[in-house]
C-alpha positions as CSV (number, residue, x, y, z in Angstrom):
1,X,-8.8,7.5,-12.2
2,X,-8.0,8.8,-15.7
3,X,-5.1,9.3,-18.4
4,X,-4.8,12.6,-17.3
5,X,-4.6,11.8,-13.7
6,X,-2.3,9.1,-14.7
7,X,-0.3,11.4,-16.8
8,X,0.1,14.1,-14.1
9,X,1.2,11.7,-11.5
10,X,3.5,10.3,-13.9
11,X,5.3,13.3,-14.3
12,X,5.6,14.0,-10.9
13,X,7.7,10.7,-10.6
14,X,9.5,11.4,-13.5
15,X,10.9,14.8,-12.0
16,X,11.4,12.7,-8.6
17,X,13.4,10.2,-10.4
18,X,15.9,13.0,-11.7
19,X,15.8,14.3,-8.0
20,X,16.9,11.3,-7.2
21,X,19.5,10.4,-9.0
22,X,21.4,14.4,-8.8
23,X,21.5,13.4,-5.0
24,X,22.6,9.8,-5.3
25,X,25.3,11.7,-7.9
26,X,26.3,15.1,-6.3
27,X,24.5,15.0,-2.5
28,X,22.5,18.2,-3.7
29,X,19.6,17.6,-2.5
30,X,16.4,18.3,-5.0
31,X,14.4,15.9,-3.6
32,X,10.6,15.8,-3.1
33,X,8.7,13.5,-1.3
34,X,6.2,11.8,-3.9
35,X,4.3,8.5,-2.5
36,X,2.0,9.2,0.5
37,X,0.7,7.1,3.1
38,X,-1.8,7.7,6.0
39,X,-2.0,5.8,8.8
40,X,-5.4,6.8,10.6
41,X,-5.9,4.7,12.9
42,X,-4.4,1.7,14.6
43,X,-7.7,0.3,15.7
44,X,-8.9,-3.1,13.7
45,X,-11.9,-5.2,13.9
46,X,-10.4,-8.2,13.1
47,X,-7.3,-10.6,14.4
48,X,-5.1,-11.0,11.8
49,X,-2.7,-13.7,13.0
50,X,0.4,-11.8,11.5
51,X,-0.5,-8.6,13.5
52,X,-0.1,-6.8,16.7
53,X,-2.9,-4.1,16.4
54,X,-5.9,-5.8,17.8
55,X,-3.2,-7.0,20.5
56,X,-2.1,-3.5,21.7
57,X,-2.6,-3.0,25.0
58,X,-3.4,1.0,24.1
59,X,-3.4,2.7,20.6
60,X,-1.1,6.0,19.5
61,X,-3.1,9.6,19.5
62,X,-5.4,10.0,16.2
63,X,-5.8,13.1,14.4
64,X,-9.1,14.2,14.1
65,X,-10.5,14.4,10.9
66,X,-9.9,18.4,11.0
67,X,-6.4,17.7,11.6
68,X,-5.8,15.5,9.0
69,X,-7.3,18.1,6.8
70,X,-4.6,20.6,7.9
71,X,-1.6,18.2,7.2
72,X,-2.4,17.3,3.8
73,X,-3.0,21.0,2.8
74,X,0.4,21.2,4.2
75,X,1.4,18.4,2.0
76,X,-0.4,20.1,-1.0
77,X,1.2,23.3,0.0
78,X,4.9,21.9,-0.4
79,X,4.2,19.7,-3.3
80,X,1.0,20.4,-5.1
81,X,-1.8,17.8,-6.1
82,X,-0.7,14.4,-5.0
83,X,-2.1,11.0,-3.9
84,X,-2.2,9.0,-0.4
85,X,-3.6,5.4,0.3
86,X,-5.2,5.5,3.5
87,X,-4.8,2.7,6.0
88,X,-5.1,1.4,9.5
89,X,-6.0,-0.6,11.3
90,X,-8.8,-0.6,9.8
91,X,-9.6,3.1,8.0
92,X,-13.4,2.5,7.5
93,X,-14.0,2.3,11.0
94,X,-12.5,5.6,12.1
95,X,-15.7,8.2,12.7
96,X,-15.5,10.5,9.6
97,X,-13.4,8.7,7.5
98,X,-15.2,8.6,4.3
99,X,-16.5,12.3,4.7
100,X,-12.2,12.8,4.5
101,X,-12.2,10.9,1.4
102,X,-14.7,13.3,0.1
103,X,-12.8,16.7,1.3
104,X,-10.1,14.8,-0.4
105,X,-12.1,15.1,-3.3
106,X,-12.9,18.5,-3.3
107,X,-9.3,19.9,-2.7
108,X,-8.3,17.8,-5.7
109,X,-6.4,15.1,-3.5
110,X,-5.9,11.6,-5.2
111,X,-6.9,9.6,-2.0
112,X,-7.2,5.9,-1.9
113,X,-8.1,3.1,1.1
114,X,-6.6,0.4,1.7
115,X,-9.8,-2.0,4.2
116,X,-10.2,-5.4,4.9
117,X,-13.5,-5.4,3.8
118,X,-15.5,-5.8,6.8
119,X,-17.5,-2.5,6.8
120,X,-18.5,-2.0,2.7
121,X,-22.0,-2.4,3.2
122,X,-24.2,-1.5,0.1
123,X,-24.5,2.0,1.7
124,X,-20.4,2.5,2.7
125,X,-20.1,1.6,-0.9
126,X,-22.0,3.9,-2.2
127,X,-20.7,6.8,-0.1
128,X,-16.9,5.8,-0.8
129,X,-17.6,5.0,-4.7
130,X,-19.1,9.0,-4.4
131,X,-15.9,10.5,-3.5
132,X,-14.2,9.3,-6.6
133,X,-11.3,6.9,-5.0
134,X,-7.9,7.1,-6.4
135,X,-7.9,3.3,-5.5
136,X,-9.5,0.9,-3.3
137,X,-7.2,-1.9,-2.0
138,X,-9.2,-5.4,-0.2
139,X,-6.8,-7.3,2.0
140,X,-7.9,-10.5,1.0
141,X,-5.6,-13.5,1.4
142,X,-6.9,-16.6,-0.3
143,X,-10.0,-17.9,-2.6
144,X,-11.4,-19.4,-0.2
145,X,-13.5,-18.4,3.1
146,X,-11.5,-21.4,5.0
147,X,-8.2,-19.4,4.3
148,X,-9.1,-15.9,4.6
149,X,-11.0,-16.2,7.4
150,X,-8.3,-18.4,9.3
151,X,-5.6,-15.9,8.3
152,X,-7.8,-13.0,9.1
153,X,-9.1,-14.3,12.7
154,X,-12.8,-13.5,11.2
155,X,-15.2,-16.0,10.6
156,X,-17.7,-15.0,7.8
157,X,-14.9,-12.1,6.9
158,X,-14.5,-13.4,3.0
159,X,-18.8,-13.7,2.7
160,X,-18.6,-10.3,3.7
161,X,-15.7,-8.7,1.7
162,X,-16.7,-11.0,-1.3
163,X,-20.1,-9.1,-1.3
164,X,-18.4,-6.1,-0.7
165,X,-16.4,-6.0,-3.9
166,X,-19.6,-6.4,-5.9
167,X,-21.4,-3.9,-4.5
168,X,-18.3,-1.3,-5.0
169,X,-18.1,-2.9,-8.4
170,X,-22.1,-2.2,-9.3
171,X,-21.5,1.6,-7.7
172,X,-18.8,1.9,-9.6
173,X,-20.9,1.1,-12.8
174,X,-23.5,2.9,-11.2
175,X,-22.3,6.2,-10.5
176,X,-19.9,6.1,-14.0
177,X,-16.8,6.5,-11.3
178,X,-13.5,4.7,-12.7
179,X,-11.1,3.4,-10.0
180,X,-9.3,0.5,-9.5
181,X,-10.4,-2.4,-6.9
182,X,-7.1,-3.9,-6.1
183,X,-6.6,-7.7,-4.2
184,X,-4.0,-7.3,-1.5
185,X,-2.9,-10.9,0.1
186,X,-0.3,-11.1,2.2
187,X,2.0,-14.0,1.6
188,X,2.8,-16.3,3.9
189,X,3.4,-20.3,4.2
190,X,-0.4,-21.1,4.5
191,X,-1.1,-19.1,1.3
192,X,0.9,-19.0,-0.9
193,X,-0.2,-22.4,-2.8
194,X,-3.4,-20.3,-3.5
195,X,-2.3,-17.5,-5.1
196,X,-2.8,-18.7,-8.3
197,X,-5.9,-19.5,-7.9
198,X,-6.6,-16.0,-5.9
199,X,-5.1,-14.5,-8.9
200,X,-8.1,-16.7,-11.2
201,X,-10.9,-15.8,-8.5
202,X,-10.4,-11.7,-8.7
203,X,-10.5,-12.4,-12.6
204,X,-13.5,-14.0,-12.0
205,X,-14.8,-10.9,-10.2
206,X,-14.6,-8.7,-13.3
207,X,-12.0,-5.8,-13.3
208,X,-10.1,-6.7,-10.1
209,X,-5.9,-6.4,-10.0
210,X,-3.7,-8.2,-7.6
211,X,-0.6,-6.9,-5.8
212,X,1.0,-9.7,-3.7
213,X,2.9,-8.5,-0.5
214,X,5.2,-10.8,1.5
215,X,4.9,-10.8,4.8
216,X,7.1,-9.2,7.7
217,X,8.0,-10.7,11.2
218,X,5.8,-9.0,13.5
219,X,3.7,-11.5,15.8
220,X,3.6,-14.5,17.2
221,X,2.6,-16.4,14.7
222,X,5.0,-15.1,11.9
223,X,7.7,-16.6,14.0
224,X,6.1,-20.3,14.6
225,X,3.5,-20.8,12.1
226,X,3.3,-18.4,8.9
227,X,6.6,-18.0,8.2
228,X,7.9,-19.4,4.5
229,X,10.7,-21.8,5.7
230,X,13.8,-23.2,3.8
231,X,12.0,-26.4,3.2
232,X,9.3,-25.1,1.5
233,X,11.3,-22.2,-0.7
234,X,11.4,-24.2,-3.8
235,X,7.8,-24.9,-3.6
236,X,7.5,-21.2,-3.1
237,X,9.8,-20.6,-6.0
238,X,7.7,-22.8,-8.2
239,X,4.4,-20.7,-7.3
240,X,5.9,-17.4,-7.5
241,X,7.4,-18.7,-11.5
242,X,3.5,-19.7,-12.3
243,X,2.6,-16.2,-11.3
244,X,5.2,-14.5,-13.6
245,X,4.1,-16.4,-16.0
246,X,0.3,-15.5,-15.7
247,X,1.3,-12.0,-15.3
248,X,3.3,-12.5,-18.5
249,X,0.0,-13.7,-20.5
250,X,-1.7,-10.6,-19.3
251,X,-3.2,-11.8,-15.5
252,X,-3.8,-8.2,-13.8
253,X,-0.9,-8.4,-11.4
254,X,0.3,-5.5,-10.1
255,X,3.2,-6.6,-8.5
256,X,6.5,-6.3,-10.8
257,X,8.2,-9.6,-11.6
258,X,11.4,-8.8,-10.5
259,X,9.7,-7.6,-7.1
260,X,7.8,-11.6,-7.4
261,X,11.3,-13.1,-7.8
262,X,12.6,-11.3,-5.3
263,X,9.7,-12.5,-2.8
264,X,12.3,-15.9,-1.6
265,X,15.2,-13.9,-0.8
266,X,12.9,-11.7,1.5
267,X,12.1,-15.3,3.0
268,X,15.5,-16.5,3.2
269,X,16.8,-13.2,5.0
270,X,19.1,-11.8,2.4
271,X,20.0,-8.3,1.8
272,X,18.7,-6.7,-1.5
273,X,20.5,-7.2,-4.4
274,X,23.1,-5.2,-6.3
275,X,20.2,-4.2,-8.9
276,X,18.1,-2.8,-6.4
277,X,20.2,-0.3,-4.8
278,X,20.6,2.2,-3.4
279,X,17.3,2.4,-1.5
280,X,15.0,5.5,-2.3
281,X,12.4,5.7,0.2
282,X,13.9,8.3,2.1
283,X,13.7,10.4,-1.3
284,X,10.2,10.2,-2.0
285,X,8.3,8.5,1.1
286,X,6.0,10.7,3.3
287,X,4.6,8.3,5.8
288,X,1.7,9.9,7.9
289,X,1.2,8.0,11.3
290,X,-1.9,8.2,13.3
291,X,-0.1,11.0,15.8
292,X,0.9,13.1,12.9
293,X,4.6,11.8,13.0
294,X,6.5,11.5,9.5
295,X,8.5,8.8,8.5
296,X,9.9,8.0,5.1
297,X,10.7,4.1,6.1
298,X,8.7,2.0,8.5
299,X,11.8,-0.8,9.1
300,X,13.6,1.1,12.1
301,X,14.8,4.3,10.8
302,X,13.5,7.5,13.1
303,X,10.4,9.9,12.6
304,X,11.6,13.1,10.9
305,X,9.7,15.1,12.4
306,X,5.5,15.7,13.3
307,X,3.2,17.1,10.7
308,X,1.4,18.8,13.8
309,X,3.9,21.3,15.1
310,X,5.7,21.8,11.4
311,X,4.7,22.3,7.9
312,X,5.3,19.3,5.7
313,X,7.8,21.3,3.8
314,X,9.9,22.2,7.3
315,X,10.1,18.8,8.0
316,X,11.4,17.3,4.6
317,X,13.8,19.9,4.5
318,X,15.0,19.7,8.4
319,X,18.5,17.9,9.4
320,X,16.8,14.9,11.3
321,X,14.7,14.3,7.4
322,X,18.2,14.7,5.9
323,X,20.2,12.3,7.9
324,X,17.8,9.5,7.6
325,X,18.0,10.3,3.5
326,X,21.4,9.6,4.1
327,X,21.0,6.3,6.5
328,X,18.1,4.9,4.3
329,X,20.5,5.6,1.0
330,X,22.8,3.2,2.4
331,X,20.6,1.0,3.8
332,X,21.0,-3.0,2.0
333,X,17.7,-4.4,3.9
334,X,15.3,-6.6,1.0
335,X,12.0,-4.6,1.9
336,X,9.9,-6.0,-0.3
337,X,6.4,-4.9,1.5
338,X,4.1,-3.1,-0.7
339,X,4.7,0.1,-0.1
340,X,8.2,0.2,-0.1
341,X,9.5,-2.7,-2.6
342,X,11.9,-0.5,-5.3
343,X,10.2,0.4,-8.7
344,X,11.7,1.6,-11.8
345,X,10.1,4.4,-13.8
346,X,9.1,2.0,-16.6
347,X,7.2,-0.2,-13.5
348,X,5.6,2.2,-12.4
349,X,3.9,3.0,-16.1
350,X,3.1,-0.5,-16.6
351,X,1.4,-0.9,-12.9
352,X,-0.4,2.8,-14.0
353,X,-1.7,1.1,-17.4
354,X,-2.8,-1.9,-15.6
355,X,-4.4,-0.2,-13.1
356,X,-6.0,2.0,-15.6
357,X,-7.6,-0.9,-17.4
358,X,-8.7,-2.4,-13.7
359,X,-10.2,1.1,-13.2
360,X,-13.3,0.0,-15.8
């Protein structure tokens, strides 16, 4: 990653933003989709205790590699050169993976990964530092193997990912390749009294960002065990006003403040605020899942439409893509995961310059 990469990108958003705002405005629709995600596999080799994957009794249709290929030339096709995080499952252990990383490469596709950690050996490291990553995201919960691993359902899983890190970090060195290693915990009620000191541990690492992401209700355990309840909000409050603070002395976090402030509502079940509406996913979210189907929100709104049997620019442009536009627009959910949390224009420059410096 480099200013120029940084500055192309940036542009992109900038003419999205516009796009965005003349719809919102007039209903003409300019819009473009602009933030990619991949979704190649549902397979994990771990048991996180907030997911379903490793539970599934059987997992969606993959693409092959070769047909992953052929959607995101479609993608490039509609909208040029772009970026996509990659995730799973767990991405690393689909059979060819890292070669895509490298064709990513090569066509001049900004293509990050998004792992838990468990497969970056010395020589996965190596081979993924090579294809010049956009970004490489660690799910990695808490400072502590008793934590992590807990959360995670993997014994031995932070040992591993801990010594994963440094081996992408001395590639990275190695090899001259600049790209951000980025902490990814997910918050919940057993970690979030560590995040702090997460926050302390990547800086401890060398160049590492962090990018909190609250947790959604998915399994079991999110219902009886991890949730954040009521009586432990205004702990939660006091945590998430120590990391604002840290941010505010210059602590690599990604995440936006207001997004951090916004983290106990998403707890307490309200609906976004005022400030942070109208939603804009459906104007600028491709979502690739493992079967090739598009969506542009994951929280209940239809596919528009299957990369497969349509180009990517067929499918933005078809009715079904325009009618969930118009449902997600009026949508007053508090997402607040990662992927889908609502950044302004002057957010995303200041994540780009922090992730710029992590890049080093």
């Amino acid at each position: 990653m480099n200013v120029g990469e940084l500055t192309s990108l940036g542009w992109k958003h900038t003419v999205s933003a516009l796009a965005e705002v003349a719809y919102l405005k007039t209903g003409v629709d300019l819009t473009r989709p602009v933030t990619f995600y991949g979704l190649v596999n549902e397979r994990c080799n771990v048991k996180c205790r907030y997911c379903e994957y490793w539970r599934f009794p059987q997992y969606s249709e993959e693409m092959s590699i070769a047909e992953w290929e052929a959607a995101l030339l479609s993608v490039k096709d509609f909208v040029g050169n772009f970026s996509i995080n990659f995730s799973g499952g767990e991405p690393l252990i689909k059979p060819g993976f890292i070669d895509l990383l490298g064709w990513c490469r090569d066509q001049g596709i900004k293509a990050g990964v998004t792992t838990n950690g468990s497969a970056l050996t010395k020589a996965s490291a190596a081979r993924i530092v090579a294809t010049h990553p956009f970004n490489v995201n660690i799910s990695l919960d808490a400072p502590t193997a008793e934590v992590h691993d807990y959360l995670r359902g993997s014994a031995g899983l932070f040992d591993k990912l801990s010594k994963g890190i440094e081996y992408l970090s001395d590639e990275r060195r190695l090899q001259k390749v600049e790209f951000p290693i980025t902490i990814k915990p997910t918050v919940n009620s057993i970690n979030f009294r560590h995040l702090p000191a997460l926050v302390e541990w990547a800086a401890g690492m060398g160049d590492l960002c962090v990018s909190p992401q609250p947790m959604t209700r998915w399994s079991p355990e999110t219902y009886d065990e991890l949730w954040i309840e009521d009586g432990e909000i205004a702990e939660f409050e006091a945590v998430i006003g120590q990391l604002v603070e840290m941010q505010e002395k210059g602590a690599p976090i990604l995440t936006p403040a207001h997004v951090l402030r916004l983290m106990p509502g998403h707890f307490r079940g309200e609906l976004a605020p005022r400030s942070a509406l109208p939603c804009r996913v459906g104007m600028r979210n491709f979502f690739i899942r493992t079967n090739g189907d598009i969506e542009v929100c994951v929280q209940g709104f239809p596919t528009i439409g299957n990369i497969k049997e349509k180009s990517a620019r067929e499918i933005w442009h078809d009715a079904a893509a325009r009618a969930v536009r118009k449902g997600t627009a009026g949508c007053e959910k508090l997402c607040l995961m990662t992927c889908l949390s609502q950044k302004t224009l002057g957010n995303k420059v200041g994540i780009a310059l922090k992730m710029l410096k992590g890049s080093r």
